[in-house]
C-alpha positions in Angstrom: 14.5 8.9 -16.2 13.9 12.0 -15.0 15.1 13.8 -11.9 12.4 15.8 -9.8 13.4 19.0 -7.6 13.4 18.7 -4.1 14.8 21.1 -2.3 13.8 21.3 1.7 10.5 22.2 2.7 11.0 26.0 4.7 7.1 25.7 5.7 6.1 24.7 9.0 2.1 22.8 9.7 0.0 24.5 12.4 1.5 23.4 15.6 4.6 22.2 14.6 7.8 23.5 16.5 12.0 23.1 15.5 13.8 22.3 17.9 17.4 21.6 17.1 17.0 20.4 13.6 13.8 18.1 14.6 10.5 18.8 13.1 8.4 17.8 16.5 4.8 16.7 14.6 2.4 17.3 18.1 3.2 13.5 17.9 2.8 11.8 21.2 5.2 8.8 21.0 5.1 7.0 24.4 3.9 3.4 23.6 0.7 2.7 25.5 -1.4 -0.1 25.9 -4.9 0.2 24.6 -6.2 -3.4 25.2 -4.6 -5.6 27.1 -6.3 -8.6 25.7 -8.0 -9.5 22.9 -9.3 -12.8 22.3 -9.3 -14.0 19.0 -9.8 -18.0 18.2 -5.9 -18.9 18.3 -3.8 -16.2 20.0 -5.0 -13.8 22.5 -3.5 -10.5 21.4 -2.8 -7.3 23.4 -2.7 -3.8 21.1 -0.1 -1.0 21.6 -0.2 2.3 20.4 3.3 3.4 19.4 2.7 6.8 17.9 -0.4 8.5 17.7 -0.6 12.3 16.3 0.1 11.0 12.7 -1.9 12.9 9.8 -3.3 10.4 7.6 -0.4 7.9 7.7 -0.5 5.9 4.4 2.0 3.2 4.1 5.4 2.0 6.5 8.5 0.1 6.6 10.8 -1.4 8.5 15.1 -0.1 8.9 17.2 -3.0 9.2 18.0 -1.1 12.4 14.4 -0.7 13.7 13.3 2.5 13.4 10.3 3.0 10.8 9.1 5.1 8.2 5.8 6.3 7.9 4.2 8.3 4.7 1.2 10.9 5.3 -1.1 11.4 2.7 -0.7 14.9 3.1 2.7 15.1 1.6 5.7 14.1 4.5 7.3 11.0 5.3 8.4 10.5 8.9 11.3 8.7 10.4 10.1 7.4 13.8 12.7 6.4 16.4 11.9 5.1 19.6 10.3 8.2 21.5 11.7 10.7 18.5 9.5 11.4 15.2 11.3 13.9 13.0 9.8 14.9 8.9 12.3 14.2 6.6 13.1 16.5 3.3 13.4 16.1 0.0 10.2 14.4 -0.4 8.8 15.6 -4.0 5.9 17.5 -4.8 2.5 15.6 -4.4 -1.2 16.3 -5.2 -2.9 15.7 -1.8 -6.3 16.0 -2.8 -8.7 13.6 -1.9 -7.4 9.6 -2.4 -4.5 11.0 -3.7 -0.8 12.1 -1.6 2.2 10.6 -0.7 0.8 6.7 -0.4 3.1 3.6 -0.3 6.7 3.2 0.5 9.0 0.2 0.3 12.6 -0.8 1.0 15.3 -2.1 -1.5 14.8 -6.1 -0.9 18.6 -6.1 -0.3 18.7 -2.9 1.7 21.8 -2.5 4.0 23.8 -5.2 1.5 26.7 -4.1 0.0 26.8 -5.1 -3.9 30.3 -3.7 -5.2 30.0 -0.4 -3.3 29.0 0.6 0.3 25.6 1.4 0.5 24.7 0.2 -3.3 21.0 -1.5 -2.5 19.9 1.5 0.0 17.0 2.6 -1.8 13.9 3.9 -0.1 10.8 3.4 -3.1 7.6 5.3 -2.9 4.3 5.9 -4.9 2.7 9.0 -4.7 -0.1 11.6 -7.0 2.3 13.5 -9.3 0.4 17.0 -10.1 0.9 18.1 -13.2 -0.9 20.8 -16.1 -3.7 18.6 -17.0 -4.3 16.5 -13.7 -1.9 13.9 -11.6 -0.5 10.7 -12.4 -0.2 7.5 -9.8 4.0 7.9 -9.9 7.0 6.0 -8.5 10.2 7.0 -6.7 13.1 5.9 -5.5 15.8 8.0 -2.6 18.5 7.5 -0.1 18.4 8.3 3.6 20.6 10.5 5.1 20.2 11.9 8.2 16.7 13.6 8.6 16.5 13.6 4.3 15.6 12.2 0.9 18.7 12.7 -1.1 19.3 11.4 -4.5 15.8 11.3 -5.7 14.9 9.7 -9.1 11.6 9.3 -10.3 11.7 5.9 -11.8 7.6 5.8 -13.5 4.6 8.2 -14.4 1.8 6.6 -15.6 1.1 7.4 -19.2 -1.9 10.0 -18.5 -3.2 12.1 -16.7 -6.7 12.4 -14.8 -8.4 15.0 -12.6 -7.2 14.8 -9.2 -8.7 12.8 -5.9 -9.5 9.9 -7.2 -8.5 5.8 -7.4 -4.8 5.9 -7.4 -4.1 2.2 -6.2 -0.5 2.7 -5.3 0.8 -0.7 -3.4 4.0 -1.5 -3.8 5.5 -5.3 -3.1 8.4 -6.8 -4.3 9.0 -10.3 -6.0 11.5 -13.1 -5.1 13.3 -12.7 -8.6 13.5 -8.6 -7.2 11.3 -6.8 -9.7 8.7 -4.5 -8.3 4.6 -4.7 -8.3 3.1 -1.3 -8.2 -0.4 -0.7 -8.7 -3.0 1.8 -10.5 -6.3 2.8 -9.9 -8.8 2.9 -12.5 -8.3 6.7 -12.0 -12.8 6.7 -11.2 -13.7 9.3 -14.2 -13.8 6.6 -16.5 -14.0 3.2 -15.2 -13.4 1.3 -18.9 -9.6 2.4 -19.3 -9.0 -0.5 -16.9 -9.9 -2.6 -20.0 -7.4 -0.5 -21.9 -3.9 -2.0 -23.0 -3.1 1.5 -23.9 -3.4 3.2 -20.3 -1.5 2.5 -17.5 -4.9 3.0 -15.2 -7.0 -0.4 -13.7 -3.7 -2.7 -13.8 -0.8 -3.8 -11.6 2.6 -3.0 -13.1 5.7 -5.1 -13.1 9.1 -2.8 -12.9 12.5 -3.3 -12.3 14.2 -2.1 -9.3 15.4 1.0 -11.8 11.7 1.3 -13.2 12.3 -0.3 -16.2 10.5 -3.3 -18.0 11.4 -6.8 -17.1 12.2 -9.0 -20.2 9.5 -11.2 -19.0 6.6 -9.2 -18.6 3.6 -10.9 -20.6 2.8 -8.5 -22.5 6.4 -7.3 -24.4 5.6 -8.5 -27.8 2.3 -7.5 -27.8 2.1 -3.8 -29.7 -1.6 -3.0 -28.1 -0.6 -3.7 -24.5 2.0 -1.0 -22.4 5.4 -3.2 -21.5 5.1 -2.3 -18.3 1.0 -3.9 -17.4 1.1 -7.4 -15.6 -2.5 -7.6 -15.8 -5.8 -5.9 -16.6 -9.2 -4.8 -15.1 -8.2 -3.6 -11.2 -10.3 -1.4 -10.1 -8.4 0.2 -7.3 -5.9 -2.0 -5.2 -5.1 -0.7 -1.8 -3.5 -4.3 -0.9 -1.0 -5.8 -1.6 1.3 -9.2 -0.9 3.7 -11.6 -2.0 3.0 -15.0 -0.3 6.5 -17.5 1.1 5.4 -19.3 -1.8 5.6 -16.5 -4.5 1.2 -16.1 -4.8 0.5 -12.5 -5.2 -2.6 -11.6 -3.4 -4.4 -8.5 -3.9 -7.3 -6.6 -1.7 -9.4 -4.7 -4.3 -11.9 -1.3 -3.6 -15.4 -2.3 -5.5 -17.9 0.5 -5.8 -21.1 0.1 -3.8 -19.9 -3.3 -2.6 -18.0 -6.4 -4.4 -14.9 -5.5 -3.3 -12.4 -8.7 -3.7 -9.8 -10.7 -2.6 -7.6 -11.6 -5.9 -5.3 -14.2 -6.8 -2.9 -12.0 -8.8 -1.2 -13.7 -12.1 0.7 -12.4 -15.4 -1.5 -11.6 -18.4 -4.7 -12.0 -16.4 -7.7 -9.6 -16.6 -9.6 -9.2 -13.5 -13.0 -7.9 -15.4 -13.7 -4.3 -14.1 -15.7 -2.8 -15.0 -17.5 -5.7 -17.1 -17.6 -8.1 -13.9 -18.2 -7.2 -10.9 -20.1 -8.2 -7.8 -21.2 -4.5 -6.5 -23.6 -1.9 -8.1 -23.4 1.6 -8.9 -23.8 4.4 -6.3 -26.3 6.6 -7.9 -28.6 3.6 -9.5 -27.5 0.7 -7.4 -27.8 -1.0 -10.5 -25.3 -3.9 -11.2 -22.2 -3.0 -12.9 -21.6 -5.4 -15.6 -22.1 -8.7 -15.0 -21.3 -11.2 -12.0 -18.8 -13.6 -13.9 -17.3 -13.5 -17.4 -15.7 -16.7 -18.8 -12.5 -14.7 -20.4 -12.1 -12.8 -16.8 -10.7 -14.1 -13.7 -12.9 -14.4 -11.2 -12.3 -12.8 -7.3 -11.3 -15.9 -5.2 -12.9 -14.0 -2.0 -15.5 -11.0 -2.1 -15.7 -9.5 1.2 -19.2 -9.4 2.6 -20.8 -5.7 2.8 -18.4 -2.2 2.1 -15.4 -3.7 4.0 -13.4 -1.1 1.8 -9.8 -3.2 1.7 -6.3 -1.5 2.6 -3.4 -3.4 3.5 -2.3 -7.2 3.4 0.3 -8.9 5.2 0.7 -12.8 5.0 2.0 -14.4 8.5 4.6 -16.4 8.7 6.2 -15.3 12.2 6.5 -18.2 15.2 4.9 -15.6 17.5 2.0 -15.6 15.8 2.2 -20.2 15.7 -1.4 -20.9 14.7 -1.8 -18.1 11.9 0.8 -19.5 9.6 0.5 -18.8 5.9 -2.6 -17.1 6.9 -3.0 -13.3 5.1 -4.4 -10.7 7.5 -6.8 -7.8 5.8 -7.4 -4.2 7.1 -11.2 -2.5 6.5 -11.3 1.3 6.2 -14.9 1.5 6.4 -15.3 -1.6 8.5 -12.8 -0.6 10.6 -12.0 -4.6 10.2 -8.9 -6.8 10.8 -9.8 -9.7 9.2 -7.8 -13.0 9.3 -8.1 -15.1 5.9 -7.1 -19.0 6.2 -5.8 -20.0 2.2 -5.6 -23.3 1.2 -5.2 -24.3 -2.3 -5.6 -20.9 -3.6 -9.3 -20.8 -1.6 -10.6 -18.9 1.3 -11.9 -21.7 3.7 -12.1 -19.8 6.5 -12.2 -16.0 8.0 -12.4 -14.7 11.4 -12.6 -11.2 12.6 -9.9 -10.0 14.8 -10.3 -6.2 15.1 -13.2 -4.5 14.7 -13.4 -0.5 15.7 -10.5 -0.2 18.0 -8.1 1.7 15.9 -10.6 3.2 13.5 -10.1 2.6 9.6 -7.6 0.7 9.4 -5.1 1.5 6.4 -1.6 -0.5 6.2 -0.9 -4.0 8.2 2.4 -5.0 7.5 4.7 -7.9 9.5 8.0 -6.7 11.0 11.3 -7.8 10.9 10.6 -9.0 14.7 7.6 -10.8 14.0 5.3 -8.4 15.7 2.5 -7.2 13.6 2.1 -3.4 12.7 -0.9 -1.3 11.4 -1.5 2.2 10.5 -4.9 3.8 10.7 -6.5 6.3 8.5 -7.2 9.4 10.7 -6.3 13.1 11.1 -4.7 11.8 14.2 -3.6 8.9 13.3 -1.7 6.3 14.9 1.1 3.3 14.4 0.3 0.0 16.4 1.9 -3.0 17.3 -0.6 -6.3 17.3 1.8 -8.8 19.7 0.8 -12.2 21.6 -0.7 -11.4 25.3 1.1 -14.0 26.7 
């Protein structure tokens, strides 16, 4: 395991003043009310913008005590409380080219529990584009928060090789009941076929141990042509990620021109790209492989037309009564919410909920409070809260 330099950042962004130890982010942080009602078929909602002034926010969580953390794509995390946004240090070096940045972040599922020691589960985990000589990994770390900084940083994983920057990183991170770690990896987009490639990290979804080592149970331990660390095979890019009540992993997936796919996640599975898929190829708009392959697992759900999937939540909260179990899907390109209704491991039913009034939309999460949250993808982008109207 190694451990990554991070000493504080002395730059300042365009714009951006100090004042008293507080890196003030032109963020404009009074909560404001963009529509007061939206009616959807079950719950009429009302939409609140919390932040706005964001630059490409990526991925959030939830402190036990409320206040949130936000990663930019362009290389900060922020701490946002209340009316106060401050940039944190110590966040490592990233490659923000492109896709590619500072992308997910997670909490310890027993952060602010004490196991032997004060403090032992607060862990802060992250994914973000490693640069390195010969191009970036998709790479995984792990800090403490104290005060306005990352301290004890540890990267935990790097995936086994390298690729030119920009491109297909994946990145989601959710954690399992039994407390090991789902993180996934792009395809990388140079070459498409490593995600049929035991040998390379790229095209799969990882399963890790809170340290970033391999879980005993991993399917693919005793088998010498497949990495320890692969859960399953043939992911193109996964921007989506979630772990139902009842333990179902659920997965929004990018397809190229098209086909991308709602996936029922499970251990020693391959999900067929590129031999399967249901879109066609930029350039040609030609098919890429084949619709269906009986040794590949098929999509449960492709979303109709370039909905271009980012973010999954699953809703369980009694403020939101009539969605329960239901998952909720943002759309960058789409610029979709899109409400899923799962019953035996089918989508019988979808509904649009938002559509173009935050923009792309790039992380949906639930909160501790039951409220829903969502980042969107913009230069100035923004943190809202989805809450009943009545």
């Amino acid at each position: 395991m190694t451990q990554p330099t991070c000493s504080t950042r002395s730059w300042r962004r365009p714009g951006a003043l100090l004042l008293g130890g507080v890196l003030a982010l032109n963020v404009a942080s009074a909560e404001e009310i963009i529509h007061e009602r939206i009616e959807s078929e079950e719950h009429d909602l009302r939409l609140v913008r919390m932040v706005s002034g964001l630059e490409h926010p990526w991925g959030m969580a939830v402190l036990p005590d409320g206040r949130f953390l936000v990663t930019q794509r362009t290389g900060q995390m922020v701490l946002i409380d209340g009316g106060e946004v401050t940039e944190l240090d110590g966040v490592p070096e990233v490659s923000a080219q492109g896709q590619g940045g500072l992308l997910d972040v997670v909490l310890h599922p027993r952060y602010g529990e004490e196991n032997g020691g004060e403090g032992d589960n607060d862990w802060i985990y992250f994914a973000y584009s490693k640069p390195g000589d010969d191009g970036t990994a998709s790479a995984l770390a792990r800090a403490r928060l104290e005060g306005e900084s990352l301290t004890d940083v540890e990267e935990l994983f790097e995936q086994d090789r390298n690729s030119s920057p920009g491109r297909h990183y994946g990145s989601r991170l959710a954690w399992q009941e039994d407390g090991t770690l789902l993180m996934t990896v792009g395809d990388r987009g140079v070459e498409p076929e490593r995600a049929q490639a035991g040998d390379d990290h790229a095209g799969s979804v990882l399963r890790l141990t809170d340290t970033g080592g391999v879980p005993d149970d991993n399917p693919f331990v005793d088998d010498d042509g497949v990495l320890d660390e692969i859960f399953t095979l043939g992911n193109r890019n996964i921007q989506g990620l979630a772990v139902a009540a009842d333990g179902a992993i659920w997965a929004s997936e990018h397809g190229p021109l098209g086909g991308d796919e709602l996936n029922l996640i499970e251990a020693g599975e391959n999900y067929g790209w590129p031999e399967a898929s249901r879109g066609v190829d930029y350039g040609t708009r030609e098919p890429i492989g084949v619709e269906s392959l009986p040794e590949m697992r098929d999509a449960v759900y492709v979303y109709a037309d370039r909905f271009a999937p980012s973010g999954l939540a699953q809703v369980d909260s009694e403020r939101f009564g009539e969605w329960q179990d239901n998952l909720l899907a943002g759309g960058l390109r789409s610029e979709e919410l899109k409400r899923l209704v799962i019953e035996d491991g089918e989508v019988v039913y979808r509904e649009r909920v938002l559509q173009g009034q935050i923009g792309r939309i790039r992380d949906v999460r639930q909160g501790p409070d039951g409220y829903l949250y969502l980042l969107n993808d913009a230069g100035d982008g923004g943190l809202y809260r989805l809450e009943p109207a009545d």
